[in-house]
KOLMI-130880 format. One line per 10 residues: their letters; for each residue x, y, z of C-alpha. Coordinates in steps of 0.2 Angstrom, whole numbers. Layout:
<rs>
a) X/Y/Z | ...
</rs>
This chain:
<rs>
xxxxxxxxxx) -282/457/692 | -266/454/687 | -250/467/686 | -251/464/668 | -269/468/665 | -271/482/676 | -277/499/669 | -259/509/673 | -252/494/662 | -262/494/649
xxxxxxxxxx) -265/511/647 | -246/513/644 | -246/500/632 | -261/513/623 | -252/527/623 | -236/520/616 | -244/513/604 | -253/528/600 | -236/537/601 | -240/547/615
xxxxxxxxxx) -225/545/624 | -225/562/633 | -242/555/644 | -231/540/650 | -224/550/666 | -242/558/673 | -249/537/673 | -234/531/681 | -231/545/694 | -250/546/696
xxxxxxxxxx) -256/537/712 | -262/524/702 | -246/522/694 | -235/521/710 | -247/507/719 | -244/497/702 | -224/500/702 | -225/493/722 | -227/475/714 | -225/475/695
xxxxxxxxxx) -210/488/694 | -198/473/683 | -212/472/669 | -214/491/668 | -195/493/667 | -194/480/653 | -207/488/645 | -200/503/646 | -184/498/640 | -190/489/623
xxxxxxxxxx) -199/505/621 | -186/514/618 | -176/503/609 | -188/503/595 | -192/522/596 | -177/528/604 | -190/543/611 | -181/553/627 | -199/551/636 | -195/533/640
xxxxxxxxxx) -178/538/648 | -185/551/659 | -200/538/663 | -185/521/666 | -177/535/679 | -191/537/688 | -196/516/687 | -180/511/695 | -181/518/711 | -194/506/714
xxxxxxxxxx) -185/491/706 | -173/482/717 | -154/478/709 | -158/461/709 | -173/464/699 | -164/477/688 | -150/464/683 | -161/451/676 | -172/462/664 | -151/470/660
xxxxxxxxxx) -147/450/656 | -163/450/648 | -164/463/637 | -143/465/634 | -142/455/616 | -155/470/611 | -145/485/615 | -142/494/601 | -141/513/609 | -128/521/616
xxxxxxxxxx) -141/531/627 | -146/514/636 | -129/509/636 | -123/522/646 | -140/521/658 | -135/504/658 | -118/505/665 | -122/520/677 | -135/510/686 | -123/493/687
xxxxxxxxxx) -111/503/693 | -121/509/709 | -131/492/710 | -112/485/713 | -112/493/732 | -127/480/735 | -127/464/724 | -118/449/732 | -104/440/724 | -117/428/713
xxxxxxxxxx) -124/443/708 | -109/451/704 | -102/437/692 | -116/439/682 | -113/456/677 | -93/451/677 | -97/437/665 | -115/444/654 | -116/460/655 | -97/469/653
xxxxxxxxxx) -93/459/640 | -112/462/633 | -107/483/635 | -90/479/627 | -94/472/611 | -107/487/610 | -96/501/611 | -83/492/599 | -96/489/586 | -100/508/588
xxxxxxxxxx) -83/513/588 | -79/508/571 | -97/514/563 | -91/528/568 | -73/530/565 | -69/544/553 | -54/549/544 | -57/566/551 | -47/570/567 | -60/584/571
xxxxxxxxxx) -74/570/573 | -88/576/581 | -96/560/588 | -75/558/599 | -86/569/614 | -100/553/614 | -86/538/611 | -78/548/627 | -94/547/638 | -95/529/631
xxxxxxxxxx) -80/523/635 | -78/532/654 | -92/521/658 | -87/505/651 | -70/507/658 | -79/511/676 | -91/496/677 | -76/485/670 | -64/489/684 | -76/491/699
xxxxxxxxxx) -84/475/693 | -66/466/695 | -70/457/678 | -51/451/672 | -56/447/654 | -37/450/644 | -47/453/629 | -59/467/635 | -43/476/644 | -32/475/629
xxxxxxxxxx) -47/477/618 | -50/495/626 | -34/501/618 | -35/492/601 | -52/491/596 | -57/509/604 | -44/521/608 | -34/516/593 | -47/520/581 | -48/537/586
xxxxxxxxxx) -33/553/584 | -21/552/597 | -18/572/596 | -35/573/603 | -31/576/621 | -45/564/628 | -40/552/621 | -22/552/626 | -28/555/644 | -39/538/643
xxxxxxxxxx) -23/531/635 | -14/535/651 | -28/530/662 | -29/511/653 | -9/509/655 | -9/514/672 | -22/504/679 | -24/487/670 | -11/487/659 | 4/491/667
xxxxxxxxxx) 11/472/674 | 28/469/673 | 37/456/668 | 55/452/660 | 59/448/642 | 74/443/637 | 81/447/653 | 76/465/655 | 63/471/662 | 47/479/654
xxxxxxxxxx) 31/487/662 | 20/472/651 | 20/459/641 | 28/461/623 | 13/464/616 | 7/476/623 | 22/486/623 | 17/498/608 | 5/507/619 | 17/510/631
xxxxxxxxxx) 27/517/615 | 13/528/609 | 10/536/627 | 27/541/626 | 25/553/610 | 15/564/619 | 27/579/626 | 13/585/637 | 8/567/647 | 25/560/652
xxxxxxxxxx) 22/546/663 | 37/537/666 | 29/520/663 | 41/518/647 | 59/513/650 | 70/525/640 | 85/516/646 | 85/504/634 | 93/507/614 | 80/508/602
xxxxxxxxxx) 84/497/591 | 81/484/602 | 63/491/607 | 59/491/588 | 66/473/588 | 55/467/599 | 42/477/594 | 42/474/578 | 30/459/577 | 14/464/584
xxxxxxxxxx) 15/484/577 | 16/474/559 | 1/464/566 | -8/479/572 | -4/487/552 | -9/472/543 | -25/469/554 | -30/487/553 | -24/490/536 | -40/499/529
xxxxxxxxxx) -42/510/545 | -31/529/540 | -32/535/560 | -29/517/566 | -14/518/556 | -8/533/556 | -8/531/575 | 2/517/575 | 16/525/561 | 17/538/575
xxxxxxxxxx) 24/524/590 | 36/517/574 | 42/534/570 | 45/541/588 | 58/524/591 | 65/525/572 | 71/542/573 | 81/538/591 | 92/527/580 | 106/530/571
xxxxxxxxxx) 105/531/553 | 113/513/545 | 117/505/563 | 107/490/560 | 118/476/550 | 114/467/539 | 112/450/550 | 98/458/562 | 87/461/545 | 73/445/547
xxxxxxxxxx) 70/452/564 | 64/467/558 | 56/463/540 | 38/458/547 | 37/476/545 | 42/483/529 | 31/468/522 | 16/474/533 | 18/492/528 | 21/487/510
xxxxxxxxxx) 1/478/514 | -4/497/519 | 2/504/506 | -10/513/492 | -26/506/503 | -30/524/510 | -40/538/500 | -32/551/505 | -16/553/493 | -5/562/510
xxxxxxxxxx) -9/546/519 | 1/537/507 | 16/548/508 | 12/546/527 | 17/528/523 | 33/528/512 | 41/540/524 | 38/527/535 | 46/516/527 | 62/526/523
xxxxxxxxxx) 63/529/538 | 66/511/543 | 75/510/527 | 87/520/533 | 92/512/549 | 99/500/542 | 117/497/533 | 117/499/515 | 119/481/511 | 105/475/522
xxxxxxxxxx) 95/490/512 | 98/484/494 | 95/467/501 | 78/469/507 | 72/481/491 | 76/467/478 | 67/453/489 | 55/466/492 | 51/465/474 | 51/449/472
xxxxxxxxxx) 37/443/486 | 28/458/480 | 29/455/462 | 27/435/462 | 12/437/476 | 18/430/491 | 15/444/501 | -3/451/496 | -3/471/491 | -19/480/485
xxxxxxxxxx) -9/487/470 | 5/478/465 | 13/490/451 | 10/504/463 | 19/493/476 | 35/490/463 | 35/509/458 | 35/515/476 | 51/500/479 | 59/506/463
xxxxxxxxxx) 59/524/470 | 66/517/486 | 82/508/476 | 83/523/465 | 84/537/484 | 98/525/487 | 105/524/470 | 106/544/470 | 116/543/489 | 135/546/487
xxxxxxxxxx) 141/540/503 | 155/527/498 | 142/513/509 | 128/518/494 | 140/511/482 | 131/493/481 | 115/500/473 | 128/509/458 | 137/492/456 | 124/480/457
xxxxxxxxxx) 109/490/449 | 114/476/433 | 105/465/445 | 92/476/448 | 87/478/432 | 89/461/426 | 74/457/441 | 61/473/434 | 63/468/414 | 55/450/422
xxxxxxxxxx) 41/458/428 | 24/459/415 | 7/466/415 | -6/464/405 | -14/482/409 | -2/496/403 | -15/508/411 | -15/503/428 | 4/496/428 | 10/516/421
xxxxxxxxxx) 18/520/438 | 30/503/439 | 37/507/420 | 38/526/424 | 46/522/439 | 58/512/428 | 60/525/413 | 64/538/430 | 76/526/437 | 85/524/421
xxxxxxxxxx) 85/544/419 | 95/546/435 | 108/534/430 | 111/542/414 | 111/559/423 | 124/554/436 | 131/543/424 | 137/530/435 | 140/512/430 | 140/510/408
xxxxxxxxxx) 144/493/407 | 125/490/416 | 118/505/406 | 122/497/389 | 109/483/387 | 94/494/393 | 89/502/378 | 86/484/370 | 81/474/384 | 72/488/393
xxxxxxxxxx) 63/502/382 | 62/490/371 | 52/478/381 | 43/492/389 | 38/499/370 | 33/478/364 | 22/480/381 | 13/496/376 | 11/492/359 | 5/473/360
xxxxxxxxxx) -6/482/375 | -14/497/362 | -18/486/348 | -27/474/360 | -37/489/367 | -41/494/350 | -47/475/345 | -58/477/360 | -67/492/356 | -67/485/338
xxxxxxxxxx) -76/471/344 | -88/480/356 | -92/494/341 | -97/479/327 | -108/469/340 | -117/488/348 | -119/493/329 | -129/476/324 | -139/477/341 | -141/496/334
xxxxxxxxxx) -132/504/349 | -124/520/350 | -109/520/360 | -98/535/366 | -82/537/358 | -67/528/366 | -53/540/372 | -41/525/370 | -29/520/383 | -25/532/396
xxxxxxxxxx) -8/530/399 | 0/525/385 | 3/539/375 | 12/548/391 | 22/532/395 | 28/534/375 | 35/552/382 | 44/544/398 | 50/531/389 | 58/541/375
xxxxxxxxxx) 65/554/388 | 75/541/396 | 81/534/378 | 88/550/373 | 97/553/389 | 105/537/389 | 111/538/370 | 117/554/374 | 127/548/390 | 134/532/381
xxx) 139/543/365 | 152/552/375 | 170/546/374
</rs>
């Protein structure tokens, strides 16, 4: 009789099917069961290991214990190859990697690069995936303990293996550790671990000499904010403007790849925050500014995408802060191209008018600044204005922040009451505009509803009544403030 038709076999198969799974261990360590695992140990554990996979019952992890000590490494790696497109449990993950690991005293090389070039990467991709079905906007998230355990034991059967896969090594900071709260102390301790032992190469750029590769340098950044793990592996010799400068394109990657991830994000804001505030405030001039606007144009992509409102103020302050590094000229600059890749599409932003608001705000924090390097934004905000009164949109309701922003922008001015000759035309070829766009924008609404009414009343639908446009009515407030304040302010002698 064959492995596969003896009666230990097949009565495991019975009480599987049967969901018995708690009989499994007295068939298998019965003396029956031992004299079948002498030969036919492979099949039970494949068996065994499918079995849980579909039930996911701790029964078949207690039985796959026992199982292995009569299997042979060899015998274990082919069912792992075997089975690994089907692992979809971190529980067998884990058993998975714990075995490899002590199977890697034994194997021979051959043996070896199988699990170097199947199995690691197999176990990888596995805890990524789970990683981001499980990545939480909350830093308090309960499942951090088991992407821990995970990852110790991933990290372990990638370094012991020897496997030299850049992907996987770099991946274990930006697809895992990333995606999790860097406050969390585990995490900053696996952080340091990854930096320390596969990351840290280094190399020169530019003549100076880094710990890595460009690259990978925002890690080494983001160890660094943590007062309680200093490492020296980060270079603190060297100014911080040229750290940003050379960071600047893959952090605005990182943002732009990671855009709808809060804790990815917020993680990296962290590393740009902790190098803008070492530099001076409007040191950078103004012909350094393409070196460094890949990231204003990736945090601009991040804005407004998160649900929680404070992550967005996460995000402008940010963005100030960058701001604000650089001279005046260089600012005002930047704001009104800004604007115009924003406004025009060539740099894609979930919500455009949101975008131009939050931009607006940004010229009108400079405008209000009465440092004789601010005067620009007082004496060309002409210019400014001529670029907003360009900009249309169809929907009053969902562009309300970019005119507001505008009516508040115009307010200031009239309160500080700095440049007339470019406050004259802005009741006529702003308010006015604004007023053509809300009425031209409420008596399209009311057609609509018009229309929907006549054709629900001849189907013999009832609908709700409308409450109109939703913003309309308060932007008819904003704009009539700013109205009379200029008036008032251009009335005097």
């Amino acid at each position: 009789m064959s492995g596969l038709e003896s009666k230990v076999y097949t009565g495991i198969l019975a009480v599987i099917e049967n969901g018995n799974f708690d009989q499994m261990a007295p068939i298998l360590r019965s003396e029956e069961g031992i004299a079948f695992l002498q030969d036919h140990s492979m099949d039970m554990l494949e068996t065994l290991i499918y079995g849980f996979l579909e039930t996911k019952h701790k029964a078949f992890i207690r039985c796959i214990k026992f199982v292995d000590f009569y299997v042979t490494p060899k015998e274990r790696l082919m069912v792992y190859v075997g089975s690994a497109e089907q692992i979809n449990s971190i529980t067998m993950n884990v058993h998975y990697c714990r075995t490899l690991l002590a199977d890697l005293d034994v194997l021979p090389a051959v043996n070896i690069r199988d699990v170097k070039a199947l199995l690691v990467p197999r176990i990888y991709r596995n805890l990524v995936q789970f990683v981001r079905e499980t990545s939480s906007h909350n830093d308090l998230n309960p499942n951090c303990s088991i992407v821990s355990i995970f990852f110790d034991e991933v990290y372990k059967l990638f370094i012991k293996s020897g496997c030299k896969d850049d992907q996987i090594r770099i991946g274990f900071i930006t697809e895992v550790l990333l995606r999790r709260p860097f406050k969390n102390l585990i995490i900053r301790t696996h952080l340091k671990k990854v930096l320390q032992q596969v990351c840290y190469r280094p190399t020169t750029h530019e003549g100076l000499w880094l710990p890595c590769a460009v690259i990978e340098l925002p890690f080494f950044i983001l160890n660094e904010c943590a007062e309680d793990m200093r490492t020296g592996l980060f270079p603190l010799v060297y100014h911080p403007r040229y750290i940003l400068r050379i960071v600047a394109e893959p952090v605005a990657e990182l943002m732009e790849v990671n855009w709808d991830d809060a804790v990815y994000l917020r993680n990296v804001f962290m590393l740009v925050t902790y190098v803008g505030r070492m530099i001076d405030p409007l040191s950078i001039p103004r012909a350094l500014l393409p070196d460094y606007k890949c990231l204003f144009t990736s945090l601009l992509k991040t804005h407004g995408t998160f649900r929680n409102i404070e992550d967005n103020f996460c995000t402008t302050e940010v963005f100030i802060l960058l701001l604000e590094s650089f001279e005046p000229v260089a600012q005002y600059l930047l704001i009104r191209e800004l604007c115009h890749l924003v406004y025009t599409q060539a740099i894609t932003v979930p919500y455009v008018p949101q975008t131009l608001a939050a931009l607006v705000d940004a010229y009108r924090r400079c405008f209000r600044n009465d440092l004789e390097q601010y005067q620009i934004f007082r004496n060309e905000i002409g210019g400014f204005y001529g670029q907003l009164v360009q900009m249309t949109f169809g929907n009053v309701d969902i562009s309300y922040m970019f005119y507001a922003a505008v009516c508040v922008l115009i307010q200031s001015q009239a309160l500080l009451k700095v440049n007339k000759s470019a406050a004259k035309p802005l009741r006529t070829e702003v308010l006015d505009r604004f007023r053509k766009d809300i009425d031209e924008y409420v008596k399209l609404t009311q057609m609509g509803e018009a229309m929907e009414e006549h054709e629900a009343a001849e189907e013999g639908i009832s609908l709700p009544p409308s409450g109109g446009p939703q913003w309309a009515d308060l932007l008819g407030f904003e704009i009539t403030d700013a109205e009379s304040r200029l008036v008032a302010w251009l009335a005097e002698a």
